[in-house]
GUBANU-613660 format. One record per residue (C-alpha): residue in one letter; x, y, z. Coordinates in steps of 0.05 Angstrom, whole numbers, padded with zeros to 5 digits, always signed. Layout:
! GUBANU-613660
<r code="a" x="X" y="Y" z="Z"/>
...
//
This chain:
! GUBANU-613660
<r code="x" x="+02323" y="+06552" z="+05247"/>
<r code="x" x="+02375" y="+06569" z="+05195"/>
<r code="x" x="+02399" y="+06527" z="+05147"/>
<r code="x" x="+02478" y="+06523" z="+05181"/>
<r code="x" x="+02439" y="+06498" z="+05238"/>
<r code="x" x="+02404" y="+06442" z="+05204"/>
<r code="x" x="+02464" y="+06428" z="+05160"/>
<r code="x" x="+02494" y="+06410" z="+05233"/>
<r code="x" x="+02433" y="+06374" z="+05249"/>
<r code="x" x="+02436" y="+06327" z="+05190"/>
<r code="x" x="+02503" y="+06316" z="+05204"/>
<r code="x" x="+02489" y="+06279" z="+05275"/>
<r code="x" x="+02436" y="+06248" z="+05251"/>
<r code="x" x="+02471" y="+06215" z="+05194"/>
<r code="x" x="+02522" y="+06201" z="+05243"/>
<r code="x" x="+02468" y="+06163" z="+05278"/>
<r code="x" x="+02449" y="+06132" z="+05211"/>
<r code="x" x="+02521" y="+06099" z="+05212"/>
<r code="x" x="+02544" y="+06092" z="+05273"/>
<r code="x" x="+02481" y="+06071" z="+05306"/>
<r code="x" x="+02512" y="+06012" z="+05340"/>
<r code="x" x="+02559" y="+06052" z="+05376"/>
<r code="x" x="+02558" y="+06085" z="+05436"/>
<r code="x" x="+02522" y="+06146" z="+05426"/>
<r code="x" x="+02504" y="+06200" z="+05472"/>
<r code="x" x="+02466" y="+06264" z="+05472"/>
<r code="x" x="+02529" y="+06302" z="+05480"/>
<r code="x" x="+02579" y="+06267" z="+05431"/>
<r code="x" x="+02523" y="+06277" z="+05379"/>
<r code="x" x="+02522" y="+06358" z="+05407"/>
<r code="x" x="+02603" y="+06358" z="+05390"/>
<r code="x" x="+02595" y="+06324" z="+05322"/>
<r code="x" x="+02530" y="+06383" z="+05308"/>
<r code="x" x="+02589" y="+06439" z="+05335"/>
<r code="x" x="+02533" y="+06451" z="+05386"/>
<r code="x" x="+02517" y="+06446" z="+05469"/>
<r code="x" x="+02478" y="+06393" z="+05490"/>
<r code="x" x="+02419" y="+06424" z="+05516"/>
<r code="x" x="+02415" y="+06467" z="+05449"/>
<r code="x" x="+02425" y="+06407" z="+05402"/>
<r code="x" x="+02367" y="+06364" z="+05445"/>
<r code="x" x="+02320" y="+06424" z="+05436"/>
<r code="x" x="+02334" y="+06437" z="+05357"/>
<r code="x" x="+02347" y="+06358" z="+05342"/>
<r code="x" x="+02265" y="+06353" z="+05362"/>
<r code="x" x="+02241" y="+06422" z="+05334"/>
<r code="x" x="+02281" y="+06410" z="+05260"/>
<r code="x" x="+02250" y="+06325" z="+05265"/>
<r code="x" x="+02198" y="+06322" z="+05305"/>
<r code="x" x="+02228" y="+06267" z="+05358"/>
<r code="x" x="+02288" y="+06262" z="+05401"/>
<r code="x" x="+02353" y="+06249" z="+05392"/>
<r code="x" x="+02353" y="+06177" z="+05432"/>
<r code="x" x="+02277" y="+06171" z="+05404"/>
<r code="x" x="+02317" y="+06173" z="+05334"/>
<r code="x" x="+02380" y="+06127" z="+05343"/>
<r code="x" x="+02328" y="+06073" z="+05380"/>
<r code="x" x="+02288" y="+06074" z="+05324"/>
<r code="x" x="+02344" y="+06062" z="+05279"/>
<r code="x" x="+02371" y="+06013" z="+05324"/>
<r code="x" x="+02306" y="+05975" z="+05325"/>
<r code="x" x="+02300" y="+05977" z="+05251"/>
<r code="x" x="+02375" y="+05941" z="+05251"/>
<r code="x" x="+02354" y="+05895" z="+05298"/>
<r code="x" x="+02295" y="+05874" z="+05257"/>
<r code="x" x="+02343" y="+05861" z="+05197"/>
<r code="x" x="+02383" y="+05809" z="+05239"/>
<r code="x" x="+02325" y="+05775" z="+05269"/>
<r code="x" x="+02297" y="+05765" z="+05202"/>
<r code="x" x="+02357" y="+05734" z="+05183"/>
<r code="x" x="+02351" y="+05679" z="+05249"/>
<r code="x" x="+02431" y="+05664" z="+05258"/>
<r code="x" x="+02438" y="+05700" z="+05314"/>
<r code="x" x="+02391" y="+05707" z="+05383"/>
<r code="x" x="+02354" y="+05759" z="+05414"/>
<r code="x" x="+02410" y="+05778" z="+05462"/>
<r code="x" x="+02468" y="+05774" z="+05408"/>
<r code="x" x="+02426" y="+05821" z="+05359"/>
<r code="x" x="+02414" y="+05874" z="+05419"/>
<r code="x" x="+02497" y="+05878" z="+05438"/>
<r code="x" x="+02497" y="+05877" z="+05362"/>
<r code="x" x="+02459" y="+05939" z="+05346"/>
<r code="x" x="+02493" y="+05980" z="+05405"/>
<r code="x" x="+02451" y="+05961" z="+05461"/>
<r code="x" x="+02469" y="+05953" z="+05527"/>
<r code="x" x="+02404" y="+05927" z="+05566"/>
<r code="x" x="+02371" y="+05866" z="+05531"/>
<r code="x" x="+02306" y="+05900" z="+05577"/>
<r code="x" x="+02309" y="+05967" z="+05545"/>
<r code="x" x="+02323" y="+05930" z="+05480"/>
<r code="x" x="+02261" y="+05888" z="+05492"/>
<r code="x" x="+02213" y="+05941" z="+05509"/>
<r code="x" x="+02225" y="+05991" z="+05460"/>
<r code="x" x="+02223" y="+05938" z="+05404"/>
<r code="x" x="+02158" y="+05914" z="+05427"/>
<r code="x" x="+02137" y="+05986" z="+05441"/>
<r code="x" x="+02154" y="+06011" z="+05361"/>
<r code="x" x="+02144" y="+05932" z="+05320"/>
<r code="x" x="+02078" y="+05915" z="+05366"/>
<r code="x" x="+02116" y="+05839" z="+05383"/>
<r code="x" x="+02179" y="+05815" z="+05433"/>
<r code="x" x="+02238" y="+05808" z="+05394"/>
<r code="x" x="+02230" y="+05732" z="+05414"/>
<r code="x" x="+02162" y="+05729" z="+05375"/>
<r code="x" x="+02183" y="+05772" z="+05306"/>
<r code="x" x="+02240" y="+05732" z="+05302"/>
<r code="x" x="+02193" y="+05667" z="+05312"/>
<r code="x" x="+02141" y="+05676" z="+05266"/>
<r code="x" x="+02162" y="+05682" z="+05178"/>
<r code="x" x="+02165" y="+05760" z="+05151"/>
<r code="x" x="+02137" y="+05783" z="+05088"/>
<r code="x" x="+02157" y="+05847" z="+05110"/>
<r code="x" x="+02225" y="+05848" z="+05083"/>
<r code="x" x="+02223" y="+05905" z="+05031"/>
<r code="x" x="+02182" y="+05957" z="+05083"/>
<r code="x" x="+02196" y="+06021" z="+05078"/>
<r code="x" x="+02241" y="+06044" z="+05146"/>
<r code="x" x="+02216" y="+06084" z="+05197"/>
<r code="x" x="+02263" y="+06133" z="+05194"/>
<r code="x" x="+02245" y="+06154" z="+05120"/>
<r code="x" x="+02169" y="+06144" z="+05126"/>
<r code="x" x="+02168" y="+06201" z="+05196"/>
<r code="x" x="+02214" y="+06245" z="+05150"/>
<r code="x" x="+02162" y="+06246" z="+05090"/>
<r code="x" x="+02100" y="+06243" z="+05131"/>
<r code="x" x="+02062" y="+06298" z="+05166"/>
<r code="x" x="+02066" y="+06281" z="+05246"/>
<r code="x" x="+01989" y="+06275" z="+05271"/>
<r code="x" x="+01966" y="+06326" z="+05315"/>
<r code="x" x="+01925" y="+06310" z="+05382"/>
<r code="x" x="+01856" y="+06323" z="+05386"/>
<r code="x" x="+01879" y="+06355" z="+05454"/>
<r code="x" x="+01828" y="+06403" z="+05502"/>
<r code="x" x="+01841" y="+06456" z="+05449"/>
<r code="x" x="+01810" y="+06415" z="+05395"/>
<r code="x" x="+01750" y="+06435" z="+05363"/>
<r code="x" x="+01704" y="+06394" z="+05322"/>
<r code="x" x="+01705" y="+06427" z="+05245"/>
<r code="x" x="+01758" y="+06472" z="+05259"/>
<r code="x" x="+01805" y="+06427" z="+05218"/>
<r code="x" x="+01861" y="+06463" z="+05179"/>
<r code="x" x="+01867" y="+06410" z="+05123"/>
<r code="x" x="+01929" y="+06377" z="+05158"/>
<r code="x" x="+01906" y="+06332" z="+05201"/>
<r code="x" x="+01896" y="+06251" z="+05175"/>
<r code="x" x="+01829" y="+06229" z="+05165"/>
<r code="x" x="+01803" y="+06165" z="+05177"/>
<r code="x" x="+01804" y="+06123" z="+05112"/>
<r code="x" x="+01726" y="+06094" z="+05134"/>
<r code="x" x="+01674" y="+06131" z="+05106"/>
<r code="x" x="+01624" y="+06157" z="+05164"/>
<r code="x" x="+01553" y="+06126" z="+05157"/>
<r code="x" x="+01504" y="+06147" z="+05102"/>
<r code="x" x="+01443" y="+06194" z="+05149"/>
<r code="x" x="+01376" y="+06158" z="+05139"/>
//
């Protein structure tokens, strides 16, 4: 990819960044990237490793968390809030990326307040790779993440 393309690239995706609660589509993100839809979808997830809607419903959820942390406003008025349109789809991809309903995170207190967003933690972390059919045990190229428990001492 050359650089003029990702140039264009970070330019959607900071329009994502700021206009998240918008109404945003593949292909007014392709006009703001100067690029066809089809062509932006397919760079968009080879230059960042996820999709374009992947992306802005991740930032969207990470919105949404803000306001429910806050606890002025309810589940439905944060999900028109943060540009979505179906408190369903809203509910099941927070749940999917948080773990909780929106209804429970908002419920329960949050020490999380100063995590780091999900958007800059899967830009300055390796993506893990499947251990897939092609996987081989000890054919590791020093990539992968390792679990952080120590296998058993052998007797």
């Amino acid at each position: 990819m050359n650089l003029e393309d990702l140039a264009r690239l970070r330019r959607a995706r900071d329009a994502m960044d700021r206009d998240y609660a918008r109404p945003l589509d593949v292909p007014a993100l392709a006009r703001v990237a100067l690029m066809s839809p089809g062509h932006f979808s397919r760079s968009f997830r080879a230059a960042f490793a996820e999709t374009p809607y992947s992306y802005l419903m991740t930032r969207r959820i990470e919105r949404a968390k803000a306001l429910l942390r806050r606890g002025d406003l309810s589940v439905t008025e944060v999900c028109f809030a943060v540009g979505c349109t179906s408190l369903g789809s809203f509910s099941s991809r927070f749940t999917e990326l948080v773990g909780e309903s929106p209804s429970a995170y908002r419920a329960r207190g949050h020490e999380d307040g100063a995590a780091i967003p999900a958007c800059y933690a899967k830009l300055y972390t390796r993506p893990v790779r499947s251990a897939g059919p092609a996987h081989r045990p000890g054919t590791e190229t020093g990539h992968e993440r390792r679990s952080a428990t120590p296998a058993p001492p052998v007797a």
